[in-house]
C-alpha beads as a LAMMPS data file, in Angstrom:
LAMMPS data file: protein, C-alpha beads

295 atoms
294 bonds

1 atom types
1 bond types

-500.0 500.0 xlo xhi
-500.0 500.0 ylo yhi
-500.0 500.0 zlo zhi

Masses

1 110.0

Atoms # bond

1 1 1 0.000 0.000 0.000
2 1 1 1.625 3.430 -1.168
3 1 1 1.778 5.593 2.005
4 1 1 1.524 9.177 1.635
5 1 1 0.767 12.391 3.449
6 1 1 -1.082 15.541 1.927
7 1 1 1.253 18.620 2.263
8 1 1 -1.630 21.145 0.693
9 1 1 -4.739 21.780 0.017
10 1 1 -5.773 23.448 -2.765
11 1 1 -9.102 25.831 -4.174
12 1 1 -10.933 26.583 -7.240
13 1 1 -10.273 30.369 -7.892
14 1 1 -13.598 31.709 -8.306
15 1 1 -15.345 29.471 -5.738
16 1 1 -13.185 29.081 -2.754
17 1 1 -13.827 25.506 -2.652
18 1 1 -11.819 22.791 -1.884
19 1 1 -10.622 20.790 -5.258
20 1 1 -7.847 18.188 -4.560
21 1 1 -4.320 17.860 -2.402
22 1 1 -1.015 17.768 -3.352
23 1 1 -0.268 14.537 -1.358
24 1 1 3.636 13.473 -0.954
25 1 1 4.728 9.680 -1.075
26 1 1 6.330 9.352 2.800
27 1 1 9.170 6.594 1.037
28 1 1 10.452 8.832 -1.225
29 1 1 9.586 12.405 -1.274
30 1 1 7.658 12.751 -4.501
31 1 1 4.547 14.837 -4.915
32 1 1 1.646 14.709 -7.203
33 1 1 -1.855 16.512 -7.116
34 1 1 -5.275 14.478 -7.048
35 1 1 -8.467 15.520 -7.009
36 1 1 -10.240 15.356 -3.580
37 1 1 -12.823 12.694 -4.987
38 1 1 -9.685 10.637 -5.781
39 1 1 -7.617 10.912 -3.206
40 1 1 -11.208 9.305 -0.981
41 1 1 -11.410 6.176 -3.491
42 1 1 -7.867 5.302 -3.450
43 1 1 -8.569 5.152 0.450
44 1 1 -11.490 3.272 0.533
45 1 1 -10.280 0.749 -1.900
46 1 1 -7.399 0.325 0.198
47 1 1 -4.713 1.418 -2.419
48 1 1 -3.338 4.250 0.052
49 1 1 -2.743 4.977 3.515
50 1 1 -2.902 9.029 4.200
51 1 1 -1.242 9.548 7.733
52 1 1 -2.039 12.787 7.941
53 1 1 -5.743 12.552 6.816
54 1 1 -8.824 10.396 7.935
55 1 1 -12.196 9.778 6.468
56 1 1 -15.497 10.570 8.611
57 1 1 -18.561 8.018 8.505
58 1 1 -20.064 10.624 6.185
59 1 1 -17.260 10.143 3.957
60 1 1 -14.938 14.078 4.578
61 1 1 -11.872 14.446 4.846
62 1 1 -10.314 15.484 7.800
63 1 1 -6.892 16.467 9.161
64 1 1 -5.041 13.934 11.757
65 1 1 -2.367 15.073 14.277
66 1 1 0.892 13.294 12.710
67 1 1 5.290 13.755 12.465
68 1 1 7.342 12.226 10.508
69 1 1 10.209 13.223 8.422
70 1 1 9.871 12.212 4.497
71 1 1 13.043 10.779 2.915
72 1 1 14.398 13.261 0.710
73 1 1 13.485 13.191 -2.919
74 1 1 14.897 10.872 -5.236
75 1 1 14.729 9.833 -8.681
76 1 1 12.687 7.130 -8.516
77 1 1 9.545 8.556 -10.379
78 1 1 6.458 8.449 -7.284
79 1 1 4.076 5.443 -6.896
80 1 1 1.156 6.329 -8.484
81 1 1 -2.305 6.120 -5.793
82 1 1 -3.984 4.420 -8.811
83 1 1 -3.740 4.630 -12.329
84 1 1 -6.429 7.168 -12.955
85 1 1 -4.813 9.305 -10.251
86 1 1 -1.554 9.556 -11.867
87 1 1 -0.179 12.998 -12.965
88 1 1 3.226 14.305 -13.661
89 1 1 5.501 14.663 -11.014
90 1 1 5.180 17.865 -9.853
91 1 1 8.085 20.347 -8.460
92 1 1 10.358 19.619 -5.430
93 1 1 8.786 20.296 -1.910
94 1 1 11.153 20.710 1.072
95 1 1 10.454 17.766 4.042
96 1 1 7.430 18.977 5.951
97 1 1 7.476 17.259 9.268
98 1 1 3.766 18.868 10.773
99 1 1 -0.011 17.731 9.846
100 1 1 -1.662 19.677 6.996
101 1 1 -0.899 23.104 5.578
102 1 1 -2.973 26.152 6.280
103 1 1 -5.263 26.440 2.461
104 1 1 -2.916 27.726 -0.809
105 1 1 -4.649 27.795 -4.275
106 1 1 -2.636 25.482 -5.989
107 1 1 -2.933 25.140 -10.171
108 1 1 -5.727 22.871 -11.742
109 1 1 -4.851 19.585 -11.845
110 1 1 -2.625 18.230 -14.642
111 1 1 -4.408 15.831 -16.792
112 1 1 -3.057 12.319 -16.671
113 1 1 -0.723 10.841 -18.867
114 1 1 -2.968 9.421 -22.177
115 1 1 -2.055 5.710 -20.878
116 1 1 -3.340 6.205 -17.235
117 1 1 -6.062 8.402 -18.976
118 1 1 -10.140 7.192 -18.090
119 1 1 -12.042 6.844 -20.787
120 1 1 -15.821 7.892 -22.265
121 1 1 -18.389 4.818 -23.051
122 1 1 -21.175 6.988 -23.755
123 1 1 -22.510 10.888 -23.502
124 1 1 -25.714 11.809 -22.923
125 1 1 -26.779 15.109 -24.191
126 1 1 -30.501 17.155 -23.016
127 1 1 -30.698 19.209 -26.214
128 1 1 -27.248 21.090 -27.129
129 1 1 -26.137 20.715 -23.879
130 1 1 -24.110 17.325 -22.034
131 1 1 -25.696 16.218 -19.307
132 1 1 -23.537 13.732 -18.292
133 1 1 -20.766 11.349 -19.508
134 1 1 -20.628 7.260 -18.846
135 1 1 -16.989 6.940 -17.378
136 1 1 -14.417 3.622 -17.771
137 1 1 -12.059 3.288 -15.198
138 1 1 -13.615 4.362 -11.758
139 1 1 -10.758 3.815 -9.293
140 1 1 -13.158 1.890 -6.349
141 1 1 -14.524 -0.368 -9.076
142 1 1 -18.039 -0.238 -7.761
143 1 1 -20.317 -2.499 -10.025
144 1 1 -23.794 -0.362 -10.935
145 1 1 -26.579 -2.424 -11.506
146 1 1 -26.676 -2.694 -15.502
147 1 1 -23.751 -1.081 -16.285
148 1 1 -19.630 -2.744 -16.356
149 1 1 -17.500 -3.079 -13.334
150 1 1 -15.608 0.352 -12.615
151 1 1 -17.905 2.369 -14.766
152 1 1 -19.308 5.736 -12.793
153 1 1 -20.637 9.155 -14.241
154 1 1 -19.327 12.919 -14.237
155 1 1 -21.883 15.284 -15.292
156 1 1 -23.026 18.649 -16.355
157 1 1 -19.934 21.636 -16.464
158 1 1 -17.585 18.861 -14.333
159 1 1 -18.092 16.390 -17.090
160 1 1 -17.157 19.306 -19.752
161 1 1 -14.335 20.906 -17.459
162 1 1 -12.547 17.547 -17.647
163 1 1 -12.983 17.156 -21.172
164 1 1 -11.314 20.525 -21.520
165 1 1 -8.849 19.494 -19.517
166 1 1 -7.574 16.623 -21.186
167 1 1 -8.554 14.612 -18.693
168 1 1 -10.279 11.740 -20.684
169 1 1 -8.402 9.582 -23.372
170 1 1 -10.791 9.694 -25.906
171 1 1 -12.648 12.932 -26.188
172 1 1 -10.149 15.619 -27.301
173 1 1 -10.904 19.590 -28.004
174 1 1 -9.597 20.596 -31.448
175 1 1 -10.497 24.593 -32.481
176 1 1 -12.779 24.685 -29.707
177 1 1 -15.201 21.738 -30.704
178 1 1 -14.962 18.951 -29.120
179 1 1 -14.001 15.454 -30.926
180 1 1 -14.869 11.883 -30.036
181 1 1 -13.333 8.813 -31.092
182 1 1 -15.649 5.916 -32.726
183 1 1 -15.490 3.872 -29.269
184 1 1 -17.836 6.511 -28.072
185 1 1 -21.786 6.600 -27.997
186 1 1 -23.695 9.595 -27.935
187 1 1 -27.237 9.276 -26.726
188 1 1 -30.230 11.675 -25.803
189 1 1 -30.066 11.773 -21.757
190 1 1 -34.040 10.849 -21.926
191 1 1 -32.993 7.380 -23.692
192 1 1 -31.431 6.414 -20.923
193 1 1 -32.833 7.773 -17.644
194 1 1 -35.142 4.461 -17.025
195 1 1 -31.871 2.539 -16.867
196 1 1 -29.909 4.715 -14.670
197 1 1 -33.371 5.028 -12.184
198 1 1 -33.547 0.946 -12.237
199 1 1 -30.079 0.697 -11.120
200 1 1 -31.013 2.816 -8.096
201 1 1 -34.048 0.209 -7.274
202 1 1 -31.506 -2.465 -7.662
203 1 1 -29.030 -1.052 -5.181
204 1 1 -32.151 -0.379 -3.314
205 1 1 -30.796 3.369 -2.307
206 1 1 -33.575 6.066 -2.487
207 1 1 -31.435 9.779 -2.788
208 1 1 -32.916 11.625 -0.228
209 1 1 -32.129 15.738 -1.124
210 1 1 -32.836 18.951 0.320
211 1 1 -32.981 22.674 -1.340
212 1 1 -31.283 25.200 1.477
213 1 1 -30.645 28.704 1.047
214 1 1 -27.530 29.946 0.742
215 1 1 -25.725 33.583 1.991
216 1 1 -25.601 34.517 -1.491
217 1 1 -29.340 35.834 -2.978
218 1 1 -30.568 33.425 -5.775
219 1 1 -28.235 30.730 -5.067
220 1 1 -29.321 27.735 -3.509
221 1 1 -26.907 24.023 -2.706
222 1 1 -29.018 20.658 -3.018
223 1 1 -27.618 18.037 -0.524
224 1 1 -27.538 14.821 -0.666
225 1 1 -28.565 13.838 2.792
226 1 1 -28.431 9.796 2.970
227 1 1 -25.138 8.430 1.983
228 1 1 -24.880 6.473 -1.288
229 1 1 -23.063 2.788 -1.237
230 1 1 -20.593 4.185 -3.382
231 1 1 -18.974 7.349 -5.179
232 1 1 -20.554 6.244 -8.537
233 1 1 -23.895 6.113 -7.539
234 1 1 -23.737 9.528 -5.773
235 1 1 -22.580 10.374 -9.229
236 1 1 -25.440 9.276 -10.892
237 1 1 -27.968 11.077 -8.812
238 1 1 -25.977 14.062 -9.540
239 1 1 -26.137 13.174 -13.438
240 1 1 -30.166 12.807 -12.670
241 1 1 -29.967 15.685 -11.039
242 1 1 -27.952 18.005 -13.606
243 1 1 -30.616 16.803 -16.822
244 1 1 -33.772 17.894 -14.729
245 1 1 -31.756 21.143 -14.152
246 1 1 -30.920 21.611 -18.040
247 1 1 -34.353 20.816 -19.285
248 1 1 -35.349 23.412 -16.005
249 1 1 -32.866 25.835 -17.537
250 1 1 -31.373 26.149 -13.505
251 1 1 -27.637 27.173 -13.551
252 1 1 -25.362 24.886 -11.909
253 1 1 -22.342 26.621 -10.348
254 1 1 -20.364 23.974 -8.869
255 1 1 -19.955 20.836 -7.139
256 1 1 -18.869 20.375 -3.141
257 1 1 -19.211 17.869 -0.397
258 1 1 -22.402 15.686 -1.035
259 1 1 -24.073 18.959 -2.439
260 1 1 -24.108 20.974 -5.714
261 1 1 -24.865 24.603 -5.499
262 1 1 -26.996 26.043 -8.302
263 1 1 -28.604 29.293 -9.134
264 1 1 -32.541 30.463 -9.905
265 1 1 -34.907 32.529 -8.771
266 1 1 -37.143 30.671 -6.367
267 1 1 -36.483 27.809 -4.072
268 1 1 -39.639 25.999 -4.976
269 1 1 -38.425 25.778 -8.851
270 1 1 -35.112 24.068 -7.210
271 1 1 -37.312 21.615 -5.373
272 1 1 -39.210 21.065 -8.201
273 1 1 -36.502 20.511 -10.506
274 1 1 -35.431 17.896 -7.669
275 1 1 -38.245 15.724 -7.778
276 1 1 -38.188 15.878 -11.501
277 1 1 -35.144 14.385 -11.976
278 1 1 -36.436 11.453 -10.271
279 1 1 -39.463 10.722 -12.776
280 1 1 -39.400 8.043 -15.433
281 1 1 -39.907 8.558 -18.762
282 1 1 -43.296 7.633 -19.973
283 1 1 -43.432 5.382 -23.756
284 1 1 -43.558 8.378 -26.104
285 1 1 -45.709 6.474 -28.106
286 1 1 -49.678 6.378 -28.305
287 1 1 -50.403 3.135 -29.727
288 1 1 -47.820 1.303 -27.757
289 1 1 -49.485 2.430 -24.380
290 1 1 -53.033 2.014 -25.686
291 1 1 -52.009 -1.802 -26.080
292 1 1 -50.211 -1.873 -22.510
293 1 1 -53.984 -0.180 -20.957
294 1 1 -56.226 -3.292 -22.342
295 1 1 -53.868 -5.687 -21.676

Bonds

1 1 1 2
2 1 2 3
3 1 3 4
4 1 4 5
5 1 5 6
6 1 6 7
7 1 7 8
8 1 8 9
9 1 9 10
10 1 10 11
11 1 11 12
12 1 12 13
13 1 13 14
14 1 14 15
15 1 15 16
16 1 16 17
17 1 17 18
18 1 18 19
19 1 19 20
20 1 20 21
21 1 21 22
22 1 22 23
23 1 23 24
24 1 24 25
25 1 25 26
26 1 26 27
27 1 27 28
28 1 28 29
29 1 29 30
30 1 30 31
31 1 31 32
32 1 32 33
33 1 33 34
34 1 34 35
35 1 35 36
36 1 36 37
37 1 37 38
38 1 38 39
39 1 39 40
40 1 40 41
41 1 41 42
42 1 42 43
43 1 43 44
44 1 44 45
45 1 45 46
46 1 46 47
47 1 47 48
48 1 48 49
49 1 49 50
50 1 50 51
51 1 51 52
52 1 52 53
53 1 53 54
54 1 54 55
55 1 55 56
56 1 56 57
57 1 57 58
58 1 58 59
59 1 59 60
60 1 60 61
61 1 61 62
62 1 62 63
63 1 63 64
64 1 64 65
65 1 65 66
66 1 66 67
67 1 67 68
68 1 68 69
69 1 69 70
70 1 70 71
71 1 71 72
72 1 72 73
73 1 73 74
74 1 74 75
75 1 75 76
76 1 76 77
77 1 77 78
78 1 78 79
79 1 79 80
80 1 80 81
81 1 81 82
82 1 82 83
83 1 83 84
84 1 84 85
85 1 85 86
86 1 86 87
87 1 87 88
88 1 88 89
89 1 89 90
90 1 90 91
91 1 91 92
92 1 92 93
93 1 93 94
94 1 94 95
95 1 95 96
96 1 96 97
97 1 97 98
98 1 98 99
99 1 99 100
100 1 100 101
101 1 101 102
102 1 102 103
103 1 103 104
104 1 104 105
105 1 105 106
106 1 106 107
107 1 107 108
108 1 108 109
109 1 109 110
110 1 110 111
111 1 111 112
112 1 112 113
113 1 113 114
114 1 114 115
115 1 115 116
116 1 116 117
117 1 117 118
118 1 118 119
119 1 119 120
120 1 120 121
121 1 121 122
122 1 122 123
123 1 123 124
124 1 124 125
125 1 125 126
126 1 126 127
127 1 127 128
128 1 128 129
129 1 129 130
130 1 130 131
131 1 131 132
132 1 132 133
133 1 133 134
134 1 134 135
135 1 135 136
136 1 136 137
137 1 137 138
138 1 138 139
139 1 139 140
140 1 140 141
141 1 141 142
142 1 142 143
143 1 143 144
144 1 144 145
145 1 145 146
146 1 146 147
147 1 147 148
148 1 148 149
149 1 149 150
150 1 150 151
151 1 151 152
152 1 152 153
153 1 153 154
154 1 154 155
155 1 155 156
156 1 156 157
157 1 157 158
158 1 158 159
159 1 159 160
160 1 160 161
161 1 161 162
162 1 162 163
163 1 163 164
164 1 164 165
165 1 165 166
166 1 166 167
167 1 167 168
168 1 168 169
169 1 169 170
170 1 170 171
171 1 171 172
172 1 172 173
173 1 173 174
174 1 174 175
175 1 175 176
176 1 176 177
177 1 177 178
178 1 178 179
179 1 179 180
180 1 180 181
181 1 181 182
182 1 182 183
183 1 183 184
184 1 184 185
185 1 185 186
186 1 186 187
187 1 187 188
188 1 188 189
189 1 189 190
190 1 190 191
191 1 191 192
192 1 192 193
193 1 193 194
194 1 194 195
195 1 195 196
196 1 196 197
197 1 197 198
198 1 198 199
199 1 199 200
200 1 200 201
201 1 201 202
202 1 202 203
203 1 203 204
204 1 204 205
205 1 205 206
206 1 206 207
207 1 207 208
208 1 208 209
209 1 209 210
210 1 210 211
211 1 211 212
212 1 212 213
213 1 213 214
214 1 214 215
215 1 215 216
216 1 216 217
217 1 217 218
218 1 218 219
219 1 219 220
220 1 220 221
221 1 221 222
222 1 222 223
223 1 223 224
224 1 224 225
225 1 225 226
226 1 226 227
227 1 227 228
228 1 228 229
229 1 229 230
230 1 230 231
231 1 231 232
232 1 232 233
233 1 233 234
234 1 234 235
235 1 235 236
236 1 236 237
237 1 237 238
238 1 238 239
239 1 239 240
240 1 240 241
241 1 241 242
242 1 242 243
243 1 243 244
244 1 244 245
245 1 245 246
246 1 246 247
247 1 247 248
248 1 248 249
249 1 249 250
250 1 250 251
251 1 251 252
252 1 252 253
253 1 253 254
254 1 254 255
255 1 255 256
256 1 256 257
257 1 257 258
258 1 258 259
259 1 259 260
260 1 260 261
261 1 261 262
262 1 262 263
263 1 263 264
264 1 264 265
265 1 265 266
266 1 266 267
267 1 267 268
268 1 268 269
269 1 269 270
270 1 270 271
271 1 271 272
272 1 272 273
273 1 273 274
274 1 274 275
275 1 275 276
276 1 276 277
277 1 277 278
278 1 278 279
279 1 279 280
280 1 280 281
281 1 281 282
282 1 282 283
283 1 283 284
284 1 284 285
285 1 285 286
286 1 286 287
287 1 287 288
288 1 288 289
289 1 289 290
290 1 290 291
291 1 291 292
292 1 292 293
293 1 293 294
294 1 294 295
């Protein structure tokens, strides 16, 4: 197990919200920077040991007293935590022998190398707009109901943010369109929204989610208020959550801990847009559903 310490914590710029760590392997001195999501699955799944960090029964983050001194640096390129979580090596850090850093704003997160890279099976699209993406290569390897071991979701602007980033192997962005390679589908989100609700039945987890105001006037965070059995599910709700706020025409601003924070004018049109997202979709055809009625 690769054993490893985070050294900082880093922000999104415009948000102030926690995005990922640089963590340091504790054999060697090397440093790389995950995103906060993975960084959590290489823990649960057992793949790393964070000294300095330990996970609540709601699944946060938190910081644990602990000293040791690192090993200096070396050339031995770091252990990755998993291969999805691999980036470049990042910049010498001097030993730090105390628990974790006070917050810096750190840069994004470098993509992955195009081996270690996931991968898109399918997008799902509400009009011109992606609603979510079908992921290979979760790190936990959670099994959804229906879909392949290790597959999960990102949606809405996270899904596109990571395209833009690099961060999947085969979606690229070339003059500022974006380009898939044959391997992936593209579907209408509404094709597929009976599936991802039936997986939910099968795990038998029911999403239970709360609108609350927020400081800021017109902005409001949903929360996801009954833990899911495993990241990928909570990303599917989320991917449920962002097409009902599409076809709603509800801003989503960004993602945080078991919430997403979104922006419209009322808090009832949140809620609604809520309890939407958990509808099926009714047989869009007449003569089919006559039939299904006598029978």
């Amino acid at each position: 197990m690769l054993k490893v310490r985070v050294i900082r914590k880093y922000k999104d710029s415009k948000t102030e919200l926690l995005v990922g760590y640089t963590i340091q392997d504790m054999r060697n001195g090397n440093t790389m920077n995950v995103y906060k999501d993975q960084l959590k699955q290489a823990i649960k799944a057992g793949q790393v040991d964070c000294v300095n960090m330990t996970m609540t029964s709601d699944g946060r983050l938190i910081g644990k007293a602990y000293k040791e001194t690192v090993r200096p640096r070396t050339n031995t390129p770091a252990q990755p935590v998993a291969p999805q979580v691999q980036t470049p090596v990042q910049a010498p850090v001097k030993p730090q022998v105390h628990a974790v850093e006070a917050h810096h704003v750190a840069p994004a997160v470098e993509a992955p190398a195009k081996s270690t890279k996931q991968s898109v099976a399918e997008i799902y699209t509400n009009g011109k707009h992606i609603a979510a993406v079908l992921v290979n290569g979760a790190e936990d390897n959670f099994t959804i109901p229906g879909y392949a071991e290790g597959q999960t979701f990102d949606f809405d602007e996270e899904a596109v943010k990571k395209i833009k980033d690099g961060w999947y192997a085969n979606v690229t962005v070339e003059d500022g369109k974006l380009k898939f390679e044959d391997s992936v589908k593209r579907k209408s989100f509404k094709s597929v929204k009976n599936k991802m609700l039936k997986a939910l039945v099968g795990l038998n987890y029911k999403p239970e989610l709360v609108v609350e105001k927020t400081a800021t006037k017109g902005e409001y965070d949903i929360v996801l208020t009954n833990e899911a059995p495993a990241v990928a599910v909570e990303q599917l709700v989320w991917a449920l959550v962002a097409d009902s706020m599409i076809t709603d025409k509800i801003k989503f601003n960004y993602a945080d801990e078991h919430k997403i924070n979104v922006s419209t004018t009322r808090i009832d049109e949140a809620r609604k847009t809520v309890k939407n997202a958990f509808v099926s979709i009714k047989s869009d055809k007449p003569a089919e559903k006559k039939k299904a009625e006598k029978k």
